[in-house]
C-alpha positions as a Python dict, from the first residue, in 0.01 Angstrom:
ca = {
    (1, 'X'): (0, 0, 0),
    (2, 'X'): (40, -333, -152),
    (3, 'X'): (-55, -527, 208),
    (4, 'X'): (-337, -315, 349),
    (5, 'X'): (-522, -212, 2),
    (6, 'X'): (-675, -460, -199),
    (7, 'X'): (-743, -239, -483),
    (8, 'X'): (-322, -154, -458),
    (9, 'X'): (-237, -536, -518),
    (10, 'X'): (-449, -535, -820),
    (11, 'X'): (-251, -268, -974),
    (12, 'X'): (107, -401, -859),
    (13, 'X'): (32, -707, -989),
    (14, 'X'): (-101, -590, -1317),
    (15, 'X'): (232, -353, -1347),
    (16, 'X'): (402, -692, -1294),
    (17, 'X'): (213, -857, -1606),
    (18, 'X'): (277, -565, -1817),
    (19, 'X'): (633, -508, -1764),
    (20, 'X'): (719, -861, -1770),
    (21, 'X'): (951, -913, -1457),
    (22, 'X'): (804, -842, -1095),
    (23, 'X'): (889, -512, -1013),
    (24, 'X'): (750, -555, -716),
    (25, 'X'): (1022, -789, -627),
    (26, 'X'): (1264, -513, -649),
    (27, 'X'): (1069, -241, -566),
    (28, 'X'): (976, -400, -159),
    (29, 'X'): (1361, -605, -157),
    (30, 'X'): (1584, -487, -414),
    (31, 'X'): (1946, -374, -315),
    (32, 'X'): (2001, 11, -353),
    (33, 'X'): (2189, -56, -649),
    (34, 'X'): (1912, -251, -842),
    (35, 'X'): (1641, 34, -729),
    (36, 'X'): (1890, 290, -885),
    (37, 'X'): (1915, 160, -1247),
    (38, 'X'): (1661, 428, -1391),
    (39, 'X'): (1434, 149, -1592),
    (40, 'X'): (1372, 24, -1264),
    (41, 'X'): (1329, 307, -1082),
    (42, 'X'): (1067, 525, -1359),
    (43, 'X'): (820, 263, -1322),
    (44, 'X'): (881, 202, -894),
    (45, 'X'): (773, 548, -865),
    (46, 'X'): (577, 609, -1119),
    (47, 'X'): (365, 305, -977),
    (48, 'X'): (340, 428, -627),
    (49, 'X'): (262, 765, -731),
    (50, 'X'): (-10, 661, -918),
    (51, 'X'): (-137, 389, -686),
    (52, 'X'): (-169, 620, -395),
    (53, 'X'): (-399, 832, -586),
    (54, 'X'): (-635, 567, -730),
    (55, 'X'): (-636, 378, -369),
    (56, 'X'): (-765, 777, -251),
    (57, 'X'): (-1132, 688, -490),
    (58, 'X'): (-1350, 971, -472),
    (59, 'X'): (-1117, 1161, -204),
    (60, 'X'): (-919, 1248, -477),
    (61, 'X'): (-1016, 1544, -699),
    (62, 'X'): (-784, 1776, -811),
    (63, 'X'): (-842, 2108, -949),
    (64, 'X'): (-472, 2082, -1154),
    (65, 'X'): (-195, 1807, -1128),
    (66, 'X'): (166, 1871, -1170),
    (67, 'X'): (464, 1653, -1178),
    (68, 'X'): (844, 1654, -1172),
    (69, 'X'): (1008, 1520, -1429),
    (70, 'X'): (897, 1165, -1442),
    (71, 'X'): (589, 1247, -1210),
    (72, 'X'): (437, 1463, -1469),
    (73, 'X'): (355, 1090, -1658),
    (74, 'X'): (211, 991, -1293),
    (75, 'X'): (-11, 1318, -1297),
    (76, 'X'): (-143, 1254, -1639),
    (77, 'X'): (-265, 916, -1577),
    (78, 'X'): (-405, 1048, -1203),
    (79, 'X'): (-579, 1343, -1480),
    (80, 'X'): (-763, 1088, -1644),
    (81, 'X'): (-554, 1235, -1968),
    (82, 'X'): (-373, 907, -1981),
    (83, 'X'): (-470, 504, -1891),
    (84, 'X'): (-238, 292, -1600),
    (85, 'X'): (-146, 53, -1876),
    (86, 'X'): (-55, 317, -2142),
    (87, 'X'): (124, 565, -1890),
    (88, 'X'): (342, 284, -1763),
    (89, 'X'): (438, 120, -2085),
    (90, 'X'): (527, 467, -2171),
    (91, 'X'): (726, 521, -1856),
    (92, 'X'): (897, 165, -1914),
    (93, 'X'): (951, 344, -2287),
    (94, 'X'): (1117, 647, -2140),
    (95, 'X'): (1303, 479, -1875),
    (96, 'X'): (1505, 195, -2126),
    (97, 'X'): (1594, 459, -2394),
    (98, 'X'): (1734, 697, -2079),
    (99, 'X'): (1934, 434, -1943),
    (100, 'X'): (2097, 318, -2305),
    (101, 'X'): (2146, 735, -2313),
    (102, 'X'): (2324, 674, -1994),
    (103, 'X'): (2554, 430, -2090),
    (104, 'X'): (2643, 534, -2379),
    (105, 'X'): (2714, 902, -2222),
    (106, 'X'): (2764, 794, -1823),
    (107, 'X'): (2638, 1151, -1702),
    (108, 'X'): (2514, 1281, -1348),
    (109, 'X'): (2345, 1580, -1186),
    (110, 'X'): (2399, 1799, -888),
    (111, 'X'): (2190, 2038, -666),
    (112, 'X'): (2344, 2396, -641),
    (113, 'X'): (2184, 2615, -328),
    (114, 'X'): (2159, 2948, -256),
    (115, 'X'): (2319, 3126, -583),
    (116, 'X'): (2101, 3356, -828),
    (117, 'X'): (1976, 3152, -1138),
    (118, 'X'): (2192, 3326, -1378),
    (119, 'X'): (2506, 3315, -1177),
    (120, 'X'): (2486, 2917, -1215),
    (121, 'X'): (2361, 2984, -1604),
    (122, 'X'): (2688, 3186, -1626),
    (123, 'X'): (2922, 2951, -1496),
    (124, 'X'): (2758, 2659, -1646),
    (125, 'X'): (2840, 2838, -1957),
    (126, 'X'): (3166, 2831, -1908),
    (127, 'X'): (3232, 2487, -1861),
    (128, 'X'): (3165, 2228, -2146),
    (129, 'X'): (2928, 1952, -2115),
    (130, 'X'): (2703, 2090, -1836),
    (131, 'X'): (2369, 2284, -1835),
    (132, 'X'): (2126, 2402, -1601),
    (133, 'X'): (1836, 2157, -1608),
    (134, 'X'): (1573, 2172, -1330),
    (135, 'X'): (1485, 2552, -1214),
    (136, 'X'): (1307, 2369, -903),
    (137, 'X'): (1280, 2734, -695),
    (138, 'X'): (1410, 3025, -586),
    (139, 'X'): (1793, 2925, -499),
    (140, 'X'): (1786, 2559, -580),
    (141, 'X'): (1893, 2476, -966),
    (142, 'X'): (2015, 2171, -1087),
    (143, 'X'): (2244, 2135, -1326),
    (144, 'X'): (2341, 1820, -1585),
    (145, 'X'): (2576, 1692, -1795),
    (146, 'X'): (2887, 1480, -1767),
    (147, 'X'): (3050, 1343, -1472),
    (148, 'X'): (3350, 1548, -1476),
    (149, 'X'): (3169, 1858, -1623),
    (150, 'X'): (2961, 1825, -1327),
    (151, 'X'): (3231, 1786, -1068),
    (152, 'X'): (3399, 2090, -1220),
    (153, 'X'): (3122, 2296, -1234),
    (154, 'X'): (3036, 2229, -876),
    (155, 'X'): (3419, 2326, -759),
    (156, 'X'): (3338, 2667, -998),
    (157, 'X'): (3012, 2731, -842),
    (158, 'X'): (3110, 2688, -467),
    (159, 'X'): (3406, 2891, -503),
    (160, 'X'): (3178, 3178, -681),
    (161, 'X'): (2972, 3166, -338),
    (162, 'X'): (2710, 2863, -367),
    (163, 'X'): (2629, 2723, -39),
    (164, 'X'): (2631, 2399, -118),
    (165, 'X'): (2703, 2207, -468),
    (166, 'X'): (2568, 1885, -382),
    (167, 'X'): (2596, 1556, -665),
    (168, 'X'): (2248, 1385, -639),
    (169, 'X'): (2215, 1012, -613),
    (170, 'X'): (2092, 949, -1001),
    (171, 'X'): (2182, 725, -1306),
    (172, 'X'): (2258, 1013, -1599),
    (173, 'X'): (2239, 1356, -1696),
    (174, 'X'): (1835, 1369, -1718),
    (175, 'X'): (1716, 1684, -1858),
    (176, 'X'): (2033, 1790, -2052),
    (177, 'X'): (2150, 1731, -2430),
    (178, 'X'): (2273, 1431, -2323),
    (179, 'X'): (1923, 1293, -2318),
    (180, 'X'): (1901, 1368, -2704),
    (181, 'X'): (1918, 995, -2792),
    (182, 'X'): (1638, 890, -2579),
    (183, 'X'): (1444, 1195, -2683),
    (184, 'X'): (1465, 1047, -3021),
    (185, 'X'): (1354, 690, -2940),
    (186, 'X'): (1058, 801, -2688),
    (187, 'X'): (935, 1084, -3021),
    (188, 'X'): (811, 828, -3182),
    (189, 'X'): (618, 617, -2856),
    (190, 'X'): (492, 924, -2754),
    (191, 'X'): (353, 1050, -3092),
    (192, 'X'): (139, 691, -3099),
    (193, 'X'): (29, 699, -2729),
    (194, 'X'): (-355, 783, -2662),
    (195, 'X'): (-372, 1103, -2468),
    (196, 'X'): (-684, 1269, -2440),
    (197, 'X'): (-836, 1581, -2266),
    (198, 'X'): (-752, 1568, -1835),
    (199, 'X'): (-1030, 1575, -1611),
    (200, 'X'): (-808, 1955, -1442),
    (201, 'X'): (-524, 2155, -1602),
    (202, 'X'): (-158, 1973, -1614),
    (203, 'X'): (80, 2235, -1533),
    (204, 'X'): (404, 2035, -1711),
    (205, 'X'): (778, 2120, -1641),
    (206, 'X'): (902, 2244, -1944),
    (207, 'X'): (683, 2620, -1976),
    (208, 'X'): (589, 2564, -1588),
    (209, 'X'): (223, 2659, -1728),
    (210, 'X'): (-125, 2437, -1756),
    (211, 'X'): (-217, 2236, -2030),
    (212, 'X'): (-540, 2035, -2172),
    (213, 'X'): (-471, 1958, -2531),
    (214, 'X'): (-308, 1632, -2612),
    (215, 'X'): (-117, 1753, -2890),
    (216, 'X'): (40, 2062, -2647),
    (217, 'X'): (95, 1793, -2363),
    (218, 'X'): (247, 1551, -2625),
    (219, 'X'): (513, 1785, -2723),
    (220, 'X'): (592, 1921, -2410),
    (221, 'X'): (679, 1543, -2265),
    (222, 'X'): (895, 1463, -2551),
    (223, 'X'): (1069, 1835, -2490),
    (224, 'X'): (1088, 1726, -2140),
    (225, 'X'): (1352, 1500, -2200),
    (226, 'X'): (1672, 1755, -2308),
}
């Protein structure tokens, strides 16, 4: 994006001016361990997600936008509910107060397939310091929480007949209590950042349904979070 669109370096280098270190350093030659820290990593994809859709022009015109997680910021902005500048100081926001959550509570997540939603509900309630967090479909939940809550609820789960219990590749336990810190910190960024009506519905993660007032959309982001 950033060598063959013109439009793209504009925006890259912009993100570099408002974050104040060049992401795009890291983002086209950082090690895999810089790319993981999640304040880097928000604001890499949120960047390209958002990038590829203004570099589209008039090709893009959604009837509704949706997100995951962090993408839900990147389908705001591409809703026209949201400017570039705001959504990624916002994302920059979101993505320092989750990593201080993360090191003050060193958390992880994991990918359970092919078990019924409540099965992994009930033995995630059995195990301390681990929830379900991200009902992505039909036989694919993820669950959250601490490292060794995790890793225990994964041996639980695959001996109660998952398929697979497989620990994802992230920095924390995004999407569980764990978050609650950073949820408190990002309240208050949120509450003062200018969101207005979106061009199409916003169908956002936390009731899975779509949403055009700024207040509603507000709320749900800073829900989001735990």
């Amino acid at each position: 994006l950033y060598e063959s669109d013109a439009n793209a370096r504009v925006f890259f280098e912009h993100a570099n001016n408002i974050l104040g270190f060049a992401i795009t350093e890291v983002m086209f030659n950082g090690s895999d361990e810089d790319l993981k820290r999640t304040n880097v990593t928000q604001p890499a994809i949120f960047l390209h997600s958002v990038i590829k859709a203004r570099v589209m022009g008039d090709a893009f015109q959604p009837a509704m936008v949706a997100g995951h997680s962090l993408g839900e910021f990147s389908a705001l902005v591409a809703a026209g509910a949201m400017e570039f500048s705001d959504g990624l100081k916002l994302v920059a926001a979101r993505a320092n107060a989750m990593q201080k959550a993360c090191e003050a509570q060193p958390g992880t997540m994991a990918a359970i397939l092919g078990m019924e939603d409540a099965k992994v509900e009930e033995i995630c309630a059995t195990i301390p310091g681990v929830v379900p967090a991200n009902y992505n479909c039909p036989g694919q939940l993820v669950i959250s929480g601490t490292i060794d809550a995790v890793n225990a609820a994964c041996e639980a789960l695959k001996a109660a007949g998952a398929k697979r219990a497989l620990v994802l590749q992230v920095g924390g336990a995004f999407h569980s209590p764990l978050m609650e810190p950073a949820r408190v910190e990002l309240e208050t960024a949120i509450a003062f950042t200018p969101i207005v009506n979106p061009r199409c519905p916003v169908y956002q993660n936390v009731d899975a349904r779509p949403h055009t007032d700024p207040a509603r959309i507000k709320a749900n982001l800073i829900a989001q979070l735990t």
